[in-house]
N, CA, C and O atoms as a DFTB+ gen file, in Angstrom:
696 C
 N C O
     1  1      19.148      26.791      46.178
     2  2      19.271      27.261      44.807
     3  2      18.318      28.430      44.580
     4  3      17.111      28.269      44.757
     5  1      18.914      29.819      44.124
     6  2      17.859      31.009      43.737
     7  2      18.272      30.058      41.580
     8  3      18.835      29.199      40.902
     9  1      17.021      31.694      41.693
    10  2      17.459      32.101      40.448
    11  2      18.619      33.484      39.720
    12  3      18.596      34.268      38.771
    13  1      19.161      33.276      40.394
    14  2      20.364      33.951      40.053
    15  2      21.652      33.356      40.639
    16  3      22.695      33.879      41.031
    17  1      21.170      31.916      40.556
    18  2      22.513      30.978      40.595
    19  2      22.679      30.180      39.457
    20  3      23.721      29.729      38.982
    21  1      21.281      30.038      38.999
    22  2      21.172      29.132      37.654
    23  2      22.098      29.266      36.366
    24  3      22.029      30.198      35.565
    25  1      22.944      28.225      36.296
    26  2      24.301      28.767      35.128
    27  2      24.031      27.570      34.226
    28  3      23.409      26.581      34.613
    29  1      24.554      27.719      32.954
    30  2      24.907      26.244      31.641
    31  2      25.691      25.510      32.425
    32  3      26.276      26.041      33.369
    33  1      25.825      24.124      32.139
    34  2      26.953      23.360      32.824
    35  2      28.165      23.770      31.873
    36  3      27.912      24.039      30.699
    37  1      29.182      23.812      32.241
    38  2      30.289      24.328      31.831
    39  2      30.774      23.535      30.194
    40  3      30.759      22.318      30.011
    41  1      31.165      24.541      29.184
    42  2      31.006      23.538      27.814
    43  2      30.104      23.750      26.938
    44  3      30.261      23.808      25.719
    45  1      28.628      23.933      27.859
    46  2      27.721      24.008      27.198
    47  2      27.441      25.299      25.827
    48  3      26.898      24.946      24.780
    49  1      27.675      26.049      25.938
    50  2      27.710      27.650      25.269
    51  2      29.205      28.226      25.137
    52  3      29.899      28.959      25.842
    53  1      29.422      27.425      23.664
    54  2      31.138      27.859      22.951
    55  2      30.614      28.820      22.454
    56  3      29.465      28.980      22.043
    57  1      32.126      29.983      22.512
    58  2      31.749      31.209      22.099
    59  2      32.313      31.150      20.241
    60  3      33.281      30.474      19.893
    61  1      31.718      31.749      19.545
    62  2      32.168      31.254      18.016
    63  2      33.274      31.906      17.747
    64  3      33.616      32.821      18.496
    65  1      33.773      31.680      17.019
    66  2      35.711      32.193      16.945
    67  2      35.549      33.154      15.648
    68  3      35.198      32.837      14.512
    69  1      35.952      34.573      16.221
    70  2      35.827      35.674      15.029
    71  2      37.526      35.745      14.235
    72  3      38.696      36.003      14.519
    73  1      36.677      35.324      13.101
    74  2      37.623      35.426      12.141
    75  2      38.054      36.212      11.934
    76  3      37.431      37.219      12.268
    77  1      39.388      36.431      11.256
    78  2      40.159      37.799      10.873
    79  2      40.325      38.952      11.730
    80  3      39.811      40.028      11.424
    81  1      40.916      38.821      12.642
    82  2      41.249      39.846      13.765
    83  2      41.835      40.188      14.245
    84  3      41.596      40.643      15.363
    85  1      43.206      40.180      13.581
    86  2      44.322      40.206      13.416
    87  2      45.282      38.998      13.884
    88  3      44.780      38.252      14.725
    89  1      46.453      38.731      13.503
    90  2      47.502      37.828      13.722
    91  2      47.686      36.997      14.967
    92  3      47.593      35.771      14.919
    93  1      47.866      37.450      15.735
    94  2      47.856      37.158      16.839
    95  2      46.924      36.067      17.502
    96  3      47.219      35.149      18.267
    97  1      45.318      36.577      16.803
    98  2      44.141      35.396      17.077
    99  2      44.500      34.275      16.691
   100  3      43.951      33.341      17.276
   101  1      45.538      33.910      15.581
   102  2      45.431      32.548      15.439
   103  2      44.224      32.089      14.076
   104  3      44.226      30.936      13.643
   105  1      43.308      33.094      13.552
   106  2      42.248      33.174      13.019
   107  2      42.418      34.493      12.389
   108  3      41.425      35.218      12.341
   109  1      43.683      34.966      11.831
   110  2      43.543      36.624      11.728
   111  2      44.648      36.174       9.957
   112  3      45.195      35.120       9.634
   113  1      44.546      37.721       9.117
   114  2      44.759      37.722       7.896
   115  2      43.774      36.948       7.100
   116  3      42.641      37.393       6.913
   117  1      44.197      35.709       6.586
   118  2      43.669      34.873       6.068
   119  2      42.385      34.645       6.476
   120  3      41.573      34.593       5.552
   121  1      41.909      34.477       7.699
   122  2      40.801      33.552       8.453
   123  2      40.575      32.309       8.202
   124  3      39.465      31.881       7.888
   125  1      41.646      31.589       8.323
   126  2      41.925      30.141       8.189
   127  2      41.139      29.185       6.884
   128  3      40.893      27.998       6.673
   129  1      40.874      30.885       5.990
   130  2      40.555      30.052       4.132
   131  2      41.860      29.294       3.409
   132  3      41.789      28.627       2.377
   133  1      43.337      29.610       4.366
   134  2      44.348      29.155       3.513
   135  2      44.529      30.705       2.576
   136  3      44.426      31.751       3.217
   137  1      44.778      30.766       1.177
   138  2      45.406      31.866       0.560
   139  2      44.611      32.098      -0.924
   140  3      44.590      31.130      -1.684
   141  1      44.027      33.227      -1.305
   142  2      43.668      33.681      -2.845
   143  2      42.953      32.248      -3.159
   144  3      42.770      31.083      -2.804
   145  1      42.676      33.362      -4.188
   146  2      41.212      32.209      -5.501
   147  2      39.633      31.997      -4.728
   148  3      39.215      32.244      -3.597
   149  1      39.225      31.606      -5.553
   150  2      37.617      31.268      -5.482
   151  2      37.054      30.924      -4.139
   152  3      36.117      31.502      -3.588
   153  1      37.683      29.998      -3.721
   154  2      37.565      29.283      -2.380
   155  2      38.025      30.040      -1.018
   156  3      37.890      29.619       0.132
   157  1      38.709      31.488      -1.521
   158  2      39.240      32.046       0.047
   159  2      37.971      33.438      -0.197
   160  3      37.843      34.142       0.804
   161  1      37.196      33.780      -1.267
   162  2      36.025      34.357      -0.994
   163  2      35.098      34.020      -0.961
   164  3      34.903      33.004      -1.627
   165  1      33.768      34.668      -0.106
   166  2      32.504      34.457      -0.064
   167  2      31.913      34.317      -1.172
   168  3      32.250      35.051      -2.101
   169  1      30.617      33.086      -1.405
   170  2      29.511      32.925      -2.124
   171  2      30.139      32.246      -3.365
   172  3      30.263      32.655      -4.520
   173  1      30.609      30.727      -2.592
   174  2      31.465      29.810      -3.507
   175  2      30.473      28.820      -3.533
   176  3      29.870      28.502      -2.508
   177  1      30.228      28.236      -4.775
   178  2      29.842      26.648      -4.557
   179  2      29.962      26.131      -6.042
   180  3      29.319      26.178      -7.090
   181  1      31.287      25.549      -5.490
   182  2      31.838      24.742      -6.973
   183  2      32.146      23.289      -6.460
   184  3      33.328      23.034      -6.230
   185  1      30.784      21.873      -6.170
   186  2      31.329      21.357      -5.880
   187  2      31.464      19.700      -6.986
   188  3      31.698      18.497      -6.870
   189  1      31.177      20.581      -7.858
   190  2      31.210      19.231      -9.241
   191  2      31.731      20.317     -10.405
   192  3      31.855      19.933     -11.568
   193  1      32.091      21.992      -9.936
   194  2      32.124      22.740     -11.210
   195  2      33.523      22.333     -11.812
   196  3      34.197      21.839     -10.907
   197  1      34.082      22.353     -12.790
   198  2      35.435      22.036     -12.828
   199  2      35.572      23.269     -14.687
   200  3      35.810      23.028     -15.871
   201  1      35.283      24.371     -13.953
   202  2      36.036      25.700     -14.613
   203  2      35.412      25.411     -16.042
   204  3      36.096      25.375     -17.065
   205  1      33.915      25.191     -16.000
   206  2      33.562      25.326     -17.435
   207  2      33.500      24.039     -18.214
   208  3      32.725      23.893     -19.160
   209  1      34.508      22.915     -17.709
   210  2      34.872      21.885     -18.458
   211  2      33.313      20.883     -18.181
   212  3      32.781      20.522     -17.132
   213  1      33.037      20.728     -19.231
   214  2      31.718      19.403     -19.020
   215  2      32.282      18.565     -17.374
   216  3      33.462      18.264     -17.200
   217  1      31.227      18.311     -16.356
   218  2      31.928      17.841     -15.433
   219  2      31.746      16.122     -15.393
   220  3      30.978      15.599     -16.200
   221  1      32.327      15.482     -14.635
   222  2      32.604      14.255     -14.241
   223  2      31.624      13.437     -14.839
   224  3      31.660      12.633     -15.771
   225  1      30.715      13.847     -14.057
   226  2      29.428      13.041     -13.681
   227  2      28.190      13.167     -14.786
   228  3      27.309      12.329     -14.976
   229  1      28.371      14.476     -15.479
   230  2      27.934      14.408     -17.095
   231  2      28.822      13.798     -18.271
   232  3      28.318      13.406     -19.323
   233  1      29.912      13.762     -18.056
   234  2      30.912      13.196     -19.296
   235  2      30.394      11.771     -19.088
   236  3      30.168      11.329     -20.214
   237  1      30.022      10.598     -17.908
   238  2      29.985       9.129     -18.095
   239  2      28.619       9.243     -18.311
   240  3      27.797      10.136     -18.108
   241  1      28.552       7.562     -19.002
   242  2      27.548       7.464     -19.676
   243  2      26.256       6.783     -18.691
   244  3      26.484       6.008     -17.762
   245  1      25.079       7.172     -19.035
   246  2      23.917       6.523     -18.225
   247  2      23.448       4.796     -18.673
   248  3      23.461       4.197     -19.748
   249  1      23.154       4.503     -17.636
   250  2      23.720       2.784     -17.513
   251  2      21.760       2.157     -16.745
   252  3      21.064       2.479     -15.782
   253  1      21.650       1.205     -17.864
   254  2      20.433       0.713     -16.951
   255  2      19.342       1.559     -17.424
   256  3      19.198       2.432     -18.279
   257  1      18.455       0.827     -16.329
   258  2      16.589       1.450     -16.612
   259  2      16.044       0.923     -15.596
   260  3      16.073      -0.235     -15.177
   261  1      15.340       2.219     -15.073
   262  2      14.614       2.373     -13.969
   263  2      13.390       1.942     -14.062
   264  3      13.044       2.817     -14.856
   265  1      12.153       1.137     -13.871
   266  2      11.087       1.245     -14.849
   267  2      10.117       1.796     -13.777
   268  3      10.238       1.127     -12.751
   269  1       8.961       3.034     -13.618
   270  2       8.482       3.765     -13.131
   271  2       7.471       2.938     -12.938
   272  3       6.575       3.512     -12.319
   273  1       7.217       1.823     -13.202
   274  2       6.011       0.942     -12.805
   275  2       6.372      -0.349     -11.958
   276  3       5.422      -0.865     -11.368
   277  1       7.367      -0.820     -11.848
   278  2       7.670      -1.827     -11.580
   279  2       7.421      -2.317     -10.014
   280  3       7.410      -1.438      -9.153
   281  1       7.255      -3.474      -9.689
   282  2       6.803      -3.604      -8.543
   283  2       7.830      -3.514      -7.371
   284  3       8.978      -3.379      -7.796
   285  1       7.725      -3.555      -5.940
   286  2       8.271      -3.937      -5.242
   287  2       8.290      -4.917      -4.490
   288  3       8.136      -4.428      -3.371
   289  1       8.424      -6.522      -4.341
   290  2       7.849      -7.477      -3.531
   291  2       8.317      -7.988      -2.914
   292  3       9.126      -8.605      -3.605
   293  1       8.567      -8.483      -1.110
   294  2       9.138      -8.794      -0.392
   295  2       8.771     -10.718      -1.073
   296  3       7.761     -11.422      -1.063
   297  1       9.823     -10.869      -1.447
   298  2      10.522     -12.545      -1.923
   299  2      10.773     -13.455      -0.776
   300  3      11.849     -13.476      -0.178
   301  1       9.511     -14.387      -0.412
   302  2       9.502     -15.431       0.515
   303  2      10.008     -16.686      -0.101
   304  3       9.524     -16.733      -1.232
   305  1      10.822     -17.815       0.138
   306  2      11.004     -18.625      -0.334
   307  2       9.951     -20.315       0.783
   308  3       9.932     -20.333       2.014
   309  1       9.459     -21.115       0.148
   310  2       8.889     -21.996       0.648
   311  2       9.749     -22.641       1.955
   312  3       9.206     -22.857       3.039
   313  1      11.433     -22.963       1.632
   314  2      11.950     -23.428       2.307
   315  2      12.111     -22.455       3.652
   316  3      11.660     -22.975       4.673
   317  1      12.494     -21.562       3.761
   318  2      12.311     -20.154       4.652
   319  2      11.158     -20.796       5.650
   320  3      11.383     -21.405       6.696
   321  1       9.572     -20.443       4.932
   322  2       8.794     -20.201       5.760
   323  2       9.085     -22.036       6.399
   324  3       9.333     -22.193       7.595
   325  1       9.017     -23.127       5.550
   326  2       9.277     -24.378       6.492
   327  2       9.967     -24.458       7.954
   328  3       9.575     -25.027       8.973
   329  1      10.923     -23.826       7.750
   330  2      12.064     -23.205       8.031
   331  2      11.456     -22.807      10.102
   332  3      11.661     -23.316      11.204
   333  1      10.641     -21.574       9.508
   334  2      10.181     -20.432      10.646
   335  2       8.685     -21.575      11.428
   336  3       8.175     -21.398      12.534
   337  1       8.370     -22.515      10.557
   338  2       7.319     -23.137      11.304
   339  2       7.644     -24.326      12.014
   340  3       6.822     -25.092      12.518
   341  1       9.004     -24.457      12.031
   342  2       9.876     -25.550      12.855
   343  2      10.204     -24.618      13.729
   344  3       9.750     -24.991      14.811
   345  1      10.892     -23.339      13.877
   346  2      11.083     -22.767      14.957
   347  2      10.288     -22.526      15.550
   348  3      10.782     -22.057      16.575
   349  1       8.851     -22.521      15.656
   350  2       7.789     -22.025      15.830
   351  2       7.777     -20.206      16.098
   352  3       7.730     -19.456      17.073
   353  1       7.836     -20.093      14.879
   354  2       7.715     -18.440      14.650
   355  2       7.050     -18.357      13.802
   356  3       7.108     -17.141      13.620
   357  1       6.410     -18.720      13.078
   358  2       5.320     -18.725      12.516
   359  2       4.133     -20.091      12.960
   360  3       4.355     -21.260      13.279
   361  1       3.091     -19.465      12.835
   362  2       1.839     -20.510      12.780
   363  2       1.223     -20.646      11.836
   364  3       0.488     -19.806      11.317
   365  1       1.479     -21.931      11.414
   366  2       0.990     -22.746      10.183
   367  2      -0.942     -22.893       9.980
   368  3      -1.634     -23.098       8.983
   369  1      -1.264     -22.688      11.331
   370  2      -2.661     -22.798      11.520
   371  2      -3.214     -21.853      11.143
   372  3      -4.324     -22.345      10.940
   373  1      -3.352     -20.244      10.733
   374  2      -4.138     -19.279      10.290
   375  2      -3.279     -19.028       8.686
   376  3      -2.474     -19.775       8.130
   377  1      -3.720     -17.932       8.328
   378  2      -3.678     -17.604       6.858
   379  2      -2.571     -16.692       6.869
   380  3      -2.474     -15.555       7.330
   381  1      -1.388     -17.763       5.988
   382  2       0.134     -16.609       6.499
   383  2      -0.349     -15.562       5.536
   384  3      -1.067     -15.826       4.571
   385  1       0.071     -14.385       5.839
   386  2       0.200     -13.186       4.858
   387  2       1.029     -12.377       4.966
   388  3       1.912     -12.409       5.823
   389  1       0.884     -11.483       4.086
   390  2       2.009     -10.322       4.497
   391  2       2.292      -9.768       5.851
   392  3       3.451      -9.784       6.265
   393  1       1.308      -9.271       6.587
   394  2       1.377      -8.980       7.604
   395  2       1.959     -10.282       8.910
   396  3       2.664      -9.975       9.872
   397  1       1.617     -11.249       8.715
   398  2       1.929     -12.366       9.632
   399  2       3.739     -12.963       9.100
   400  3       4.599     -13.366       9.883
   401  1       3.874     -12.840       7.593
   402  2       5.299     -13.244       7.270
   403  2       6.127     -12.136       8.054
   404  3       6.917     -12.551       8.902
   405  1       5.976     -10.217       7.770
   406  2       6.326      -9.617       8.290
   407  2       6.683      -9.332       9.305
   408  3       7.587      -8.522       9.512
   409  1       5.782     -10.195      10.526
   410  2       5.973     -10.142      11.893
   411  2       7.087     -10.740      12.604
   412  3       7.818     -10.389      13.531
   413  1       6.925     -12.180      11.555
   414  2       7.831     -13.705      11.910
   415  2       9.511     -13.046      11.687
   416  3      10.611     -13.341      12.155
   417  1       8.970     -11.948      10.652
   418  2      10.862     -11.525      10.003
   419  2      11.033     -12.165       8.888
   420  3      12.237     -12.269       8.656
   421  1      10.342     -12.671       8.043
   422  2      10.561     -13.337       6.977
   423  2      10.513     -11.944       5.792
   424  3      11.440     -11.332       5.261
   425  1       9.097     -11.795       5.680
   426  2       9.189     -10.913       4.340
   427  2       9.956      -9.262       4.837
   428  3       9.557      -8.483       5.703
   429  1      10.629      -9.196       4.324
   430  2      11.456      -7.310       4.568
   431  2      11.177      -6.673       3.336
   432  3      11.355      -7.010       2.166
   433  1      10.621      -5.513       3.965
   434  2      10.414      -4.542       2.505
   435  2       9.107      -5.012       1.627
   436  3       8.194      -5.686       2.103
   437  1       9.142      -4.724       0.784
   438  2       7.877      -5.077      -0.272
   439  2       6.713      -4.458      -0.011
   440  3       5.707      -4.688       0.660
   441  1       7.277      -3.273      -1.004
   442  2       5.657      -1.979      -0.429
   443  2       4.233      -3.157      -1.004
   444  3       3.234      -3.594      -0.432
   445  1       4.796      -3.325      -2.360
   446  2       3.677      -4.047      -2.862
   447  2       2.954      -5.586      -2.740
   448  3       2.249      -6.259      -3.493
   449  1       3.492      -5.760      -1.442
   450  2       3.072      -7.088      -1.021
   451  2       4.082      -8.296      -0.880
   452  3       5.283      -8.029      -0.927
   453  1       3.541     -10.054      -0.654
   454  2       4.482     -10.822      -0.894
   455  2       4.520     -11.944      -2.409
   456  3       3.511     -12.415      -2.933
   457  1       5.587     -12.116      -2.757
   458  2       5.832     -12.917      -3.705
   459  2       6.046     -14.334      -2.925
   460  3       6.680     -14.200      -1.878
   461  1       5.663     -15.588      -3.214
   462  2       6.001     -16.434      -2.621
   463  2       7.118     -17.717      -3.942
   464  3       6.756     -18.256      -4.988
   465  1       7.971     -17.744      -3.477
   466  2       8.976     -18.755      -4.451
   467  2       9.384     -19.556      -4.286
   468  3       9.824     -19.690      -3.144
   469  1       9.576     -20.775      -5.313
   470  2       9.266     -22.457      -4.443
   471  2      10.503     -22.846      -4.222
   472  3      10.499     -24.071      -4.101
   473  1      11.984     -22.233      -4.065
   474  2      13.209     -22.826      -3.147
   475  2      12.710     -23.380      -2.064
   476  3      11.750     -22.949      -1.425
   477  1      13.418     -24.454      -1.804
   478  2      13.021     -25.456      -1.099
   479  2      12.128     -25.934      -0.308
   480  3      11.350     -24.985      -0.400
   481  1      11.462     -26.855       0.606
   482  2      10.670     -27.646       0.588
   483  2       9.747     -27.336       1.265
   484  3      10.158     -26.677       2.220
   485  1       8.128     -27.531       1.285
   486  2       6.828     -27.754       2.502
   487  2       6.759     -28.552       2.802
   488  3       6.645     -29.291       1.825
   489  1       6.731     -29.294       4.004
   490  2       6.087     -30.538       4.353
   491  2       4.766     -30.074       5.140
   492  3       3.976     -30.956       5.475
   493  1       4.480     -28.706       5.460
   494  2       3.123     -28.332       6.392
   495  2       2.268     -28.150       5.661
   496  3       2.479     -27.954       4.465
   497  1       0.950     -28.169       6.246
   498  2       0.027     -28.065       5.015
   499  2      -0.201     -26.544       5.817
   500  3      -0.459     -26.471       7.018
   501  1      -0.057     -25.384       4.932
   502  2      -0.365     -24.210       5.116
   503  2      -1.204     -23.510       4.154
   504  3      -1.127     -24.025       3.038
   505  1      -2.169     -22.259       4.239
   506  2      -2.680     -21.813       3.180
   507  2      -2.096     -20.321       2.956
   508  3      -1.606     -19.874       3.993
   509  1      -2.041     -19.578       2.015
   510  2      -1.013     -18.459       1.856
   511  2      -2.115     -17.339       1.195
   512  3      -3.078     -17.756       0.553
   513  1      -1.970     -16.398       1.332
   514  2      -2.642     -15.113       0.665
   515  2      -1.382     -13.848       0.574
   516  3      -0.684     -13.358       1.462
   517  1      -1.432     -13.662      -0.468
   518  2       0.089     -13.268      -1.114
   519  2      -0.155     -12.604      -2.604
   520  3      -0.983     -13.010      -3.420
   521  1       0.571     -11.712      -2.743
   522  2       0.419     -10.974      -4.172
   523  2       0.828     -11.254      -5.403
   524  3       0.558     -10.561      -6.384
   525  1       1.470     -12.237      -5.415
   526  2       2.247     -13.308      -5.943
   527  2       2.581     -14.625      -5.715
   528  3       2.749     -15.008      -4.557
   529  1       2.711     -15.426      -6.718
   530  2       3.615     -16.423      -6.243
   531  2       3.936     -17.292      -7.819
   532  3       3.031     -17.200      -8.648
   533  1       5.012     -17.995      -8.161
   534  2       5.382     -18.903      -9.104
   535  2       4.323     -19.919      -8.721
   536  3       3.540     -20.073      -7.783
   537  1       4.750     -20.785     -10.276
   538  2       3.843     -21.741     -10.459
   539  2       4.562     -23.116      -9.569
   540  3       3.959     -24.045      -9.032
   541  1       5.748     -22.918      -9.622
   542  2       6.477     -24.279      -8.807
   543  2       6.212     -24.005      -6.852
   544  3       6.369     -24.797      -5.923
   545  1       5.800     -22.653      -6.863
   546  2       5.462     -22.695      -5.167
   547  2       4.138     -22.845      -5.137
   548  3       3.702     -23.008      -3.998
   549  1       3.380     -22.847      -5.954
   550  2       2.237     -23.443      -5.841
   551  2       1.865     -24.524      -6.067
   552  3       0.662     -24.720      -5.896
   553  1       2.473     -25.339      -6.403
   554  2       2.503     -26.776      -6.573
   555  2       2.788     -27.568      -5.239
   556  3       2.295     -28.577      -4.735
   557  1       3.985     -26.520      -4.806
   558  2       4.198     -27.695      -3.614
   559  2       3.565     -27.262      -2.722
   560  3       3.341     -28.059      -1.812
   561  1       2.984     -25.786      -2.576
   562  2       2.087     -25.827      -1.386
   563  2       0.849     -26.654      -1.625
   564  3       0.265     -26.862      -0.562
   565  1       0.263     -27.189      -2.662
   566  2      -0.785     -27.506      -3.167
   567  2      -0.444     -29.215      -2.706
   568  3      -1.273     -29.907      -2.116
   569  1       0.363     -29.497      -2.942
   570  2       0.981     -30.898      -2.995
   571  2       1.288     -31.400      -1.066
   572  3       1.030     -32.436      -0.452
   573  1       1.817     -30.321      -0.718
   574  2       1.628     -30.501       0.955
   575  2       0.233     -30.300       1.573
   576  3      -0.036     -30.064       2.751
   577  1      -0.685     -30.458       0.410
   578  2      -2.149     -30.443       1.237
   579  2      -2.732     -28.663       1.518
   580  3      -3.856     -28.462       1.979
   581  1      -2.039     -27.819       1.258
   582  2      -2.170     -26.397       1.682
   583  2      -2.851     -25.247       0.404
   584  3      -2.919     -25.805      -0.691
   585  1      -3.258     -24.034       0.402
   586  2      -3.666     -23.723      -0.827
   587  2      -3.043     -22.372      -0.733
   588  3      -2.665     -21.941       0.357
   589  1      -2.889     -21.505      -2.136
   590  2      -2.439     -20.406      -2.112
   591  2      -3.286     -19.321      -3.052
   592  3      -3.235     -19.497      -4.269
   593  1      -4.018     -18.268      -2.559
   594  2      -4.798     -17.387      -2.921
   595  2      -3.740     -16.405      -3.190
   596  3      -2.721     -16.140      -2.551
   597  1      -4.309     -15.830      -4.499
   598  2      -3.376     -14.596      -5.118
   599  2      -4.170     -13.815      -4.915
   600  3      -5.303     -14.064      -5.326
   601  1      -3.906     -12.456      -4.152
   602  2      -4.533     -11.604      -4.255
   603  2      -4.205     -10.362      -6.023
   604  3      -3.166     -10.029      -6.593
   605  1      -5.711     -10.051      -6.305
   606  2      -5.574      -9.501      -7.549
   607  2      -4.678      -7.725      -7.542
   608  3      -5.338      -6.710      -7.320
   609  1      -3.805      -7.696      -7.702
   610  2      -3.137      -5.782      -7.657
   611  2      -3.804      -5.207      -8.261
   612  3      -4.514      -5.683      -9.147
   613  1      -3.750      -4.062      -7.948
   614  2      -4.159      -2.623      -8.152
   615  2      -3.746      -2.346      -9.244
   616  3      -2.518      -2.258      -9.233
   617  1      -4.255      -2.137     -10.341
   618  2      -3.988      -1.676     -11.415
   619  2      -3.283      -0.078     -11.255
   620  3      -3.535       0.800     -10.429
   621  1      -2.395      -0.095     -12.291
   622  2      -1.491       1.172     -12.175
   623  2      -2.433       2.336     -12.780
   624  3      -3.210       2.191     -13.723
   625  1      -2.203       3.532     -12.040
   626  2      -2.894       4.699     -11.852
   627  2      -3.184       4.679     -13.601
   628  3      -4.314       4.521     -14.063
   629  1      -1.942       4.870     -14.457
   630  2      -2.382       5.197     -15.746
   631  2      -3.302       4.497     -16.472
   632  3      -3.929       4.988     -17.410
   633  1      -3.457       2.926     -15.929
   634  2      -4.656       2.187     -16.664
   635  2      -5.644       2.431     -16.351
   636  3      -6.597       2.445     -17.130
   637  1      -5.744       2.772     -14.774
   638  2      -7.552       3.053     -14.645
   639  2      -7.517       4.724     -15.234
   640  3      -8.585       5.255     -14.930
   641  1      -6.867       5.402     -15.761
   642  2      -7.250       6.806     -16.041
   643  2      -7.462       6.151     -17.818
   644  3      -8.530       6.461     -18.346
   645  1      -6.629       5.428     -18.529
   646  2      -7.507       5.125     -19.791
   647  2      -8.562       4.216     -19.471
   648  3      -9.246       4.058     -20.483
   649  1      -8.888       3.716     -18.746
   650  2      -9.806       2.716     -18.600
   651  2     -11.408       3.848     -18.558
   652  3     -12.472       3.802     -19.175
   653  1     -10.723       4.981     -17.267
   654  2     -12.088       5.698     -16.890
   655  2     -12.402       6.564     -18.552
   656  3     -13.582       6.733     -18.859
   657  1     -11.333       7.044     -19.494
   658  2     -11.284       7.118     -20.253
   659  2     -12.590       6.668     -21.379
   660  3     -13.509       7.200     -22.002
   661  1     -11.809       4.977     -21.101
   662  2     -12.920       4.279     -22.686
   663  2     -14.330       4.174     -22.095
   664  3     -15.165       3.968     -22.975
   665  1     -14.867       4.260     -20.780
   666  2     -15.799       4.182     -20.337
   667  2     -16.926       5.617     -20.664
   668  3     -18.120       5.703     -20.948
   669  1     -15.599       6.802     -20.405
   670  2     -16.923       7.947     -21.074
   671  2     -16.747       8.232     -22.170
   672  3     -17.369       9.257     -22.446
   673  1     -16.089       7.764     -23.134
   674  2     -15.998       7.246     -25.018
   675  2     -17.391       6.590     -24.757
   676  3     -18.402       7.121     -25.214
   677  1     -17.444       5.587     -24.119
   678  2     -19.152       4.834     -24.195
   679  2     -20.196       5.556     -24.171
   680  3     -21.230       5.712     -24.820
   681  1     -19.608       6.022     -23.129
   682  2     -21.268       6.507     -22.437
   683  2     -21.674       7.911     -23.543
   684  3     -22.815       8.202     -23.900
   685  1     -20.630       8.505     -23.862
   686  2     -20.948       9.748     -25.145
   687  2     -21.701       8.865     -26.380
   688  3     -22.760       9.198     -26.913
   689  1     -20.845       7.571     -26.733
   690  2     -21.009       7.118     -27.830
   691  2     -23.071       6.806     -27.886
   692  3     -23.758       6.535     -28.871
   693  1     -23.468       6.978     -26.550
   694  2     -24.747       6.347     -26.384
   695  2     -25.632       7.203     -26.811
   696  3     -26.830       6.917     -26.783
């Protein structure tokens, strides 16, 4: 092998197909826009325009509420994790958490941590550290001998900015 044998494998480098070049190309008159109007000239983009008329997607009405604070929490159910500590995919012996539910495949998603919810049953005595949880999954983890620590959240950006707020209201007020 020189270097002046070195070629693309064949396929590799399509040559681009010049439009409008007369009849014969197959690609000639028209240049395969089809015929007249908006769409057979350059520097089109009408793809919700509909000729002035209010379009589609502004005429229906807006539905619901987004709420810009709201949490995100990967939703463990008690029976679940019972569940994963019979398969032995989880270990009941250290401190399940987010990171350890996550591993097992239990919790998916939940930027903001885990919620834990008391569908069906514990019989293990486990202890949980979790960003959440109902009062009925804490009962029965409590009741299977096990305990569940809530970790406290992060207050949302806008409270600690009034919070840092009423604090230098104080400190002026002094």
């Amino acid at each position: 092998m020189k270097l002046n044998d070195i070629r693309d494998n064949t396929g590799a480098r399509k040559d681009r197909i010049r439009v409008g070049r007369g009849i014969g190309s197959g690609k000639g008159k028209t240049g395969g826009r089809g015929q007249k109007g908006q769409k057979s000239r350059s520097g089109v983009a009408i793809k919700g325009f509909e000729g002035g008329q209010m379009p589609l997607h502004m005429r229906l009405p807006k539905r619901g509420f987004n709420n810009p604070f709201g949490k995100d929490y990967a939703e463990v159910n008690l029976g679940m994790v019972q569940k994963f500590i019979d398969a032995k995919k989880l270990d009941a012996k250290g401190v399940l958490d987010h990171e350890a539910l996550k591993a097992a495949g239990l919790a998916r998603g939940g930027k903001d941590g885990v919620r834990l919810l008391g569908k069906g049953e514990l019989k293990t005595k486990v202890s949980f550290k979790v960003a959440g949880a109902s009062k009925g999954a804490i009962e029965a983890v409590e009741k299977a001998g096990g305990k569940v620590e809530v970790i406290a959240a992060d207050k949302p950006e806008h409270e600690k900015k009034a919070a840092r707020a009423e604090a230098n209201k104080a400190k002026k007020a002094k």
